[in-house]
C-alpha positions in Angstrom: 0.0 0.0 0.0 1.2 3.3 -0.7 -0.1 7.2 -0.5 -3.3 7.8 0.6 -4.4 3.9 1.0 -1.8 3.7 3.3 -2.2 6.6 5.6 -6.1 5.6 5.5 -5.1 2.2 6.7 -2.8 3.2 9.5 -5.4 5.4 10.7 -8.0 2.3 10.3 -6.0 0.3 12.5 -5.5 3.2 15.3 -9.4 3.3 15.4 -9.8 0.0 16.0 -7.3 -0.4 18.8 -8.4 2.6 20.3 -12.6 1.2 19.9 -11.8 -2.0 21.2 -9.9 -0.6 24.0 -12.8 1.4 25.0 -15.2 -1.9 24.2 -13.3 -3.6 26.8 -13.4 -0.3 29.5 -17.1 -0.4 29.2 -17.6 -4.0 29.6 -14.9 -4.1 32.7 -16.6 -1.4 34.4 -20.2 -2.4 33.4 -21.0 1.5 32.2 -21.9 1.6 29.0 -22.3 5.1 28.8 -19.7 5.8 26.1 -21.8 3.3 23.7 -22.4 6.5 21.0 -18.4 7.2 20.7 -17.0 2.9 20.5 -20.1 3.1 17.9 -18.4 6.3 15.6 -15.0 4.8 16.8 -15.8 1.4 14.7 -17.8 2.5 11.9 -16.6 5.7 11.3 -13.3 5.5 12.2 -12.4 1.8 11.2 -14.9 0.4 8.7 -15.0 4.2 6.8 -11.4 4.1 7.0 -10.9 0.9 5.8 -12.9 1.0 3.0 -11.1 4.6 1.9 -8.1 2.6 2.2 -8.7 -0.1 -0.1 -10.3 2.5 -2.6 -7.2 3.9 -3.1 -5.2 0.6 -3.3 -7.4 -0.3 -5.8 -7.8 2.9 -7.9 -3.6 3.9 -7.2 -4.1 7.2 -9.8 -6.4 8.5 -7.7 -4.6 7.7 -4.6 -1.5 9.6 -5.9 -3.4 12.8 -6.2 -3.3 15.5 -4.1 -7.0 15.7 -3.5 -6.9 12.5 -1.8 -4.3 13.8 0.4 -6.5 16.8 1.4 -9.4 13.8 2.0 -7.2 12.1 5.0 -6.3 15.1 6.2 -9.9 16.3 6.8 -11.3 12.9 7.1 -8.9 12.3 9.8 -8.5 15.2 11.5 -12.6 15.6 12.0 -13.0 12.2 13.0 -10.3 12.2 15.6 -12.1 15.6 17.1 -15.7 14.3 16.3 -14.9 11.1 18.8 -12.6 12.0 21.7 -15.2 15.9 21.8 -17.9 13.3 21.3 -16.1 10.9 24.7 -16.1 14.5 27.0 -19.5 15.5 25.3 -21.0 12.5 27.1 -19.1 12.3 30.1 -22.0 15.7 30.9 -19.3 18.5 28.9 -22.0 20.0 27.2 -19.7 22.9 26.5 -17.9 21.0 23.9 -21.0 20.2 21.9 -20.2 23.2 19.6 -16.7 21.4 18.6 -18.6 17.9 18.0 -20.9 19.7 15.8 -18.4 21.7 13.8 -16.1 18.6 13.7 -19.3 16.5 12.4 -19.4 18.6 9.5 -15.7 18.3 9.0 -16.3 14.6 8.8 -18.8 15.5 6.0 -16.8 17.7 4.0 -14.4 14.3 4.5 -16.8 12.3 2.8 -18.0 14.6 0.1 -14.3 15.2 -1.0 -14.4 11.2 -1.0 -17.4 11.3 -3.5 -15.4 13.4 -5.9 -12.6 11.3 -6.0 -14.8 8.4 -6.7 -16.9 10.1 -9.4 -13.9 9.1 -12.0 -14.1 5.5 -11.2 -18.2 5.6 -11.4 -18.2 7.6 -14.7 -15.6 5.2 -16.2 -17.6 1.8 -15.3 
């Protein structure tokens, strides 16, 4: 893997740790409170990552391009702040909901810069 699949894949495989680390906190201490952020932890953070990730390792052209760059960059930038502002957000910080928010959006910029990437490989099938 190279570029922008492997960036996306090392950041797959931090979220996964870091969910399954907090899986295991909740189950140990029987409060599940935290259920919302393991959720965006392993879907958003593992599974979306992933699947960016092998995107690019299959399609290596668009990988290589510096719009794909900019994707991780805000992908994973947002989604690191969408998760750890959405852990203190639930701990009762409701003063950080503003940053979850605005980091939510982030993650959708994330994605709709992924759509654009894509569109070549859609329009070409």
């Amino acid at each position: 893997m190279k570029g922008a699949a492997r960036t996306f894949f090392i950041l797959a495989l931090c979220y996964a740790v870091a969910g399954m680390c907090l899986g295991i906190y909740m189950a140990a201490s029987h409060d599940h409170g935290q259920m919302p952020t393991h959720a965006h932890i392993m879907v958003a953070g593992w599974l979306m990552s992933s699947v960016f990730a092998f995107f690019y390792h299959l399609f290596p052209e668009i990988g290589a391009r510096p719009l794909a760059r900019a994707h991780f960059w805000v992908q994973g930038v947002s989604g690191v702040v969408l998760v750890v502002s959405l852990f203190f957000l639930l701990q009762g910080n409701e003063a950080i909901e503003p940053v979850t928010a605005l980091a939510s959006v982030g993650f959708l910029v994330g994605m709709l810069i992924f759509v654009w990437n894509a569109m070549p490989v859609l329009k070409a099938a």
